[in-house]
N, C-alpha and C positions, 0 to 999 in steps of 0.2 A: 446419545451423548453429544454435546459440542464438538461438532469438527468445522475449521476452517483450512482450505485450500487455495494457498496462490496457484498463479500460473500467469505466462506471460512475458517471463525473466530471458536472459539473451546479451548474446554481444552485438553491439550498436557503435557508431562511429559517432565522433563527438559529432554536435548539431544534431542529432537523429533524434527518432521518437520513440515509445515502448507505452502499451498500454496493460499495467498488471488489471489481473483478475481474483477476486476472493470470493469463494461460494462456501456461502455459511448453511451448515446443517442441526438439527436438534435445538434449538430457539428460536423464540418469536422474532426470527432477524427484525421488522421495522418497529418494534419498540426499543432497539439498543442502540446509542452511540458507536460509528466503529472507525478504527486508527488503521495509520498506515504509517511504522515503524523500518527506520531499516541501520543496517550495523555495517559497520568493518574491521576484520580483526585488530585487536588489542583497542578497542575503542566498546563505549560505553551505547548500547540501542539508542536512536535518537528520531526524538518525534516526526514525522515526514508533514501529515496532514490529518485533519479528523471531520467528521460527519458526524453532526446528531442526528438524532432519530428524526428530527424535522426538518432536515436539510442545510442545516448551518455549518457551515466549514469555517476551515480554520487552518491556517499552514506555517511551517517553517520559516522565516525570514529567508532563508538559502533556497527555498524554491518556489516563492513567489513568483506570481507572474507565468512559470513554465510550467509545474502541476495541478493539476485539475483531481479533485478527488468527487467520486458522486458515488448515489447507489441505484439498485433496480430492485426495490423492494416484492415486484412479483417474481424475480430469479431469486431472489437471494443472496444476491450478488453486490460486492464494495469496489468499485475501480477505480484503479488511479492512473490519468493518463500523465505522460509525460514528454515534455515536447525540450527542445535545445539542451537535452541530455549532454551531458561536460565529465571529462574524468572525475571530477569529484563526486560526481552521482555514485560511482563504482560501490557497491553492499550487496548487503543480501537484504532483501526486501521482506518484511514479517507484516502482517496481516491480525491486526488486534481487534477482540472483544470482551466487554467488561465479565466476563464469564471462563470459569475453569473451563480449560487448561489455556487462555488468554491468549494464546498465540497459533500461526500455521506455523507449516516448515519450513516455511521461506522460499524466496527462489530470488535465486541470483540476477544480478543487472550488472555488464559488466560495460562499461565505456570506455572505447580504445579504440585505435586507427591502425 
């Protein structure tokens, strides 16, 4: 079955960096599209960044410029680095594929000093 797993998540001071981790199991991971979603309570999930299958990204307007999203199609693996991290970073970070159950657990990124 489809399982994805962050990891990665953490408290960070603002200006800091954090590199999440997503390792996808049970799909052909380099034939899918995969997202990197993240939420804060009482607020609606919100697109972070994306990768197709061929390498084309695509991101946020709010974190242009700081996040880097790639993948490592012999791991399995979707990461998104992240550099000059800001309080407004602070979510839980979700790890998306076009495939049931579409989402990881999340792992938290908190930004504070």
């Amino acid at each position: 079955q489809v399982q994805l797993v962050e990891s990665g998540g953490g408290l960070v001071q603002p200006g800091g960096s954090l590199r999440l981790s997503c390792a996808a199991s049970g799909f052909t991971f380099s034939t899918f599209d995969m997202r990197w979603y993240r939420q804060v309570p009482g607020k609606e999930r919100e697109l972070v960044a994306g990768i197709t299958s061929a390498g084309t990204t695509n991101y946020a307007d709010s974190v242009k410029g700081r996040f880097t999203i790639s993948r490592d199609n012999a791991k399995n693996t979707v990461y998104l680095q992240m550099n000059s991290l800001n309080t407004e970073d602070t979510a839980v970070y979700y790890c998306w594929a076009p495939l049931r159950p579409y989402w990881g657990q999340g792992t938290q990124v908190t930004v504070s000093s």
